[in-house]
C-alpha positions, -999 to +999 in steps of 0.1 A: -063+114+194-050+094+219-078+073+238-113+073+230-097+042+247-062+037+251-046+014+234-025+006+263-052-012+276-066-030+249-071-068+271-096-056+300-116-082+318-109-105+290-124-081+266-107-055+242-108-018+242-100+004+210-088+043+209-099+064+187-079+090+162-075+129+161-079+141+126-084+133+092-050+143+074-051+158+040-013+154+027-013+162-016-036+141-035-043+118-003-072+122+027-060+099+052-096+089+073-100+088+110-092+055+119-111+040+150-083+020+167-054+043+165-043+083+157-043+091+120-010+121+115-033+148+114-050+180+132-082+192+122-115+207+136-138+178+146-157+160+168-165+120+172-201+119+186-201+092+195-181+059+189-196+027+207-174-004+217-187-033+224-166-062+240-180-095+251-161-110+287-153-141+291-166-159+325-141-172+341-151-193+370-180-163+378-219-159+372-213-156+340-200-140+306-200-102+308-208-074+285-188-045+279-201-010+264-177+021+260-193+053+243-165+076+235-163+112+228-134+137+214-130+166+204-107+184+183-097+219+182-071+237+159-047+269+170-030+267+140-034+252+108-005+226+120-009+222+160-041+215+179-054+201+211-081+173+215-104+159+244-115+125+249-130+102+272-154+073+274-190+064+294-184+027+302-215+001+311-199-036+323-228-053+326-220-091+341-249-121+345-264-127+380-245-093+390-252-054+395-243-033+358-214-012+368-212+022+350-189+059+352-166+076+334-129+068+319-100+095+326-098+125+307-068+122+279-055+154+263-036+155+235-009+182+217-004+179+183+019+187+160+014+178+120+026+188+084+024+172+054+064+166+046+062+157+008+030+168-011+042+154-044+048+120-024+020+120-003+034+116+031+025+130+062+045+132+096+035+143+136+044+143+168+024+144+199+020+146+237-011+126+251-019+131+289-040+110+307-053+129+339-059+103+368-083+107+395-107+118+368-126+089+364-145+061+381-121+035+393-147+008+397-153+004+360-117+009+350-100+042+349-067+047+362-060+057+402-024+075+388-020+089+353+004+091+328+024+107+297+029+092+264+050+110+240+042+096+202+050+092+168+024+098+134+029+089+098+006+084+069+021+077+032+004+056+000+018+037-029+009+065-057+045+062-072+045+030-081+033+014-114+003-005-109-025+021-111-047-006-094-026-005-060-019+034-059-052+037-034-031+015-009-023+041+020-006+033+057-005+050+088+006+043+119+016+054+152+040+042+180+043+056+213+056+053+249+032+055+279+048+065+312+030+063+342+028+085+369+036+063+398+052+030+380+036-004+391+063-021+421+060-052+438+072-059+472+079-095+485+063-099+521+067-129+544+032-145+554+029-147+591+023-181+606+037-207+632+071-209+632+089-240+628+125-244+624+141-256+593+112-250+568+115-221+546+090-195+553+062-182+527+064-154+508+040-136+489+043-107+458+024-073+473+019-052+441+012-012+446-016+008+427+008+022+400+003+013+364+026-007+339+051+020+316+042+005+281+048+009+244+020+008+223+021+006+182-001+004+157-008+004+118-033+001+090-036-005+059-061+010+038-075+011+005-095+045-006-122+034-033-125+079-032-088+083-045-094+051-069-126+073-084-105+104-084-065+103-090-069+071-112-099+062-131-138+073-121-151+037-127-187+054-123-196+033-091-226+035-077-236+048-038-223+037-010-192+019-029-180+050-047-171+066-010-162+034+009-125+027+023-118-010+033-091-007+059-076-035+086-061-017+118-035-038+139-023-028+174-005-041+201+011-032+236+038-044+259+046-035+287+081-023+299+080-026+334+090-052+358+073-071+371+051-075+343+012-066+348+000-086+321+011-102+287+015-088+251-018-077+240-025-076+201-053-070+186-067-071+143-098-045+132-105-056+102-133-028+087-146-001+062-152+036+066-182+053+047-163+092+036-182+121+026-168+158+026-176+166+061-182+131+082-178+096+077-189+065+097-170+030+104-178-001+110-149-030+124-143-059+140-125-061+175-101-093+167-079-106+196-046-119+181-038-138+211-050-149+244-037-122+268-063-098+240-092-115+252-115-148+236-144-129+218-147-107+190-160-073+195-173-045+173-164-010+169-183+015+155-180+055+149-199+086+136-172+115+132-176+148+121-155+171+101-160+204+119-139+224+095-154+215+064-189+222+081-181+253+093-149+262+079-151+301+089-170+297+121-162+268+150-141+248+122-114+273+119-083+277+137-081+297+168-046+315+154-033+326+116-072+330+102 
């Protein structure tokens, strides 16, 4: 699902922020996990409750480093066994030395999504989505957006189980690329500063900018490697709790913006991880990396608890609203 934290604004007072995913995606002989950083291609019945971020700020010239907590929630419903809807937003806590804690809500992002599992025999999984992020609905002093926007995107998940080597057939990628237009696009004006004036010098000039928001693309990818299909589609090694269900997965992301003038730089961004799956929830664990500068100077941590509300309660809240 697009935003537990968007990924569109991933370098934030020199600290990260991560999004969260919609669904786990079951495509043939593959269960593609809910990744923490971006959407998996899926639509399910589910709810993330909660997943905490945790950025640390760098000072810059003020009282002192800062301290960044996000706890996100989503939820996920179903009308069909291939479209759904999900609900996210974010509590945020920016806590800065020698300064008053700041704390309120993100902007509410909704999400349409359409998914189907293309090639069961090949394992590979394709959507396509609408996230809106609803401005106005937050608290502007920690964060959320004055305007909103639209951001039309792009799933896919597939694995290596064709090829040869039994050993990298649990090697599965997904990823998602997207486009985020804002409601009212960010403009600059150039303004003459008043002052004395004196013939033959050039008068200053200054850059006013307005309170719209950057148009963006955002993309994203991971690579995973499911220790679960290793046990079952290959060979059941007989490994032991909590190994036997584990998923090591790294998570890149990155955003630029389109518009001119720029807001900011290129943010990227590495989460390296692993993600604990059972048969209805899992939890994860990663790393918050900045690849560059403009992504911020510290590492910060990710985790989530997520769970799969149609394999809880298939016939009750976990089933789809239409076709049941």
């Amino acid at each position: 699902m697009r935003r537990l934290l968007p990924l569109a604004t991933l370098a934030c007072a020199g600290g990260m922020h991560a999004t969260g995913a919609l669904a786990h995606a079951v495509c043939g002989s593959r269960v593609f996990p809910v990744t923490l950083t971006l959407d998996d291609p899926g639509v399910a019945d589910e709810i993330t409750l909660p997943q905490i971020v945790y950025t640390r700020a760098a000072a810059d010239g003020g009282s002192g480093p800062g301290h960044d907590v996000s706890v996100q929630f989503e939820y996920d419903k179903r009308l069909t066994d291939e479209f759904g809807v999900g609900f996210n937003d974010s509590y945020n806590i920016n806590q800065q030395n020698n300064a008053k804690t700041q704390a309120g809500w993100d902007d509410l992002t909704v999400t349409a999504k359409w998914a189907r599992c293309l090639s069961p025999d090949h394992d590979f999984i394709l959507a396509f989505g609408i996230a809106r992020e609803f401005g106005h609905t937050g608290t502007t002093h920690t964060g959320a957006d004055t305007y909103g926007s639209t951001a039309p995107t792009v799933y896919f998940g597939k694995d290596l189980e064709e090829i040869a080597i039994p050993a990298l057939q649990p090697v599965a990628f997904t990823g998602e690329f997207s486009y985020a237009l804002a409601d009212r696009e960010l403009k600059n004006t150039q303004v003459t500063i008043p002052g004395p004036v004196v013939p033959s010098t050039t008068p200053l000039t200054s850059l006013q900018f307005n309170s719209g928001n950057p148009n963006a693309v955002i993309g994203a990818f991971s690579v995973q490697y499911s220790i679960p299909f290793l046990q079952a589609q290959i060979k059941d090694y007989g490994l032991p709790e909590p190994l036997a269900h584990l998923i090591p997965i790294v998570e890149v992301s990155a955003t630029a913006e389109t518009s001119r003038p720029r807001d900011s730089a290129n943010t990227w961004t590495i989460a390296p991880g692993v993600i604990y799956l059972r048969t209805w929830y899992q939890i994860g664990l990663e790393a918050l990396i900045p690849a560059n500068k403009a992504s911020g100077t510290n590492v910060g941590v990710i985790f989530q608890v997520h769970v799969f509300l149609d394999d809880l309660y298939p016939r009750g809240i976990g089933a789809p609203l239409l076709g049941n």
